[in-house]
C-alpha positions, 0 to 999 in steps of 0.5 A: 444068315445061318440056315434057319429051316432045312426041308426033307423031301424027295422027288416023285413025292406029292405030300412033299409037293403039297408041304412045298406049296404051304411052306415056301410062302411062308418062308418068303413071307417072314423072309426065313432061309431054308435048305432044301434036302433030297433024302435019297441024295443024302444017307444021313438025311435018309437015315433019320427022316427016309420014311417020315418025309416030308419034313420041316427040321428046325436047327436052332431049336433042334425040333423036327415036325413030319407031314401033316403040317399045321399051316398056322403052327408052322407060321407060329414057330417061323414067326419066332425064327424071324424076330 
């Protein structure tokens, strides 16, 4: 199964802490694939999303949403990617 969820973040970053915390039983929930994606191991990654983190990039759609994350938006579109 393709990646359907790829999570900007970084260490030492407690908005990408809290964003983990929201977005992680979701994930499970709707039983989605996520990958996981330290900016500041990544230069293309760091490029696009360095300063915006953390953020959710959605690849089949090509849409990326940056904190703060609407709890009920992303159970919306992480309904879509499970049907």
């Amino acid at each position: 199964m393709p990646i359907q969820v790829v999570f900007y973040h970084t260490t030492d970053c407690h908005l990408c802490d809290l964003a983990e915390a929201m977005v992680t039983p979701l994930l499970t929930h709707y039983g989605l694939i996520a990958e996981a994606i330290d900016v500041a191991e990544d230069s293309d990654a760091f490029a696009a999303y360095g300063e915006q983190i953390p953020v959710l990039y959605f690849p089949a759609t090509n849409v990326a949403i940056t904190w703060p994350f609407d709890p009920s938006d992303i159970a919306a579109r992480f309904e879509l990617l499970a049907t």
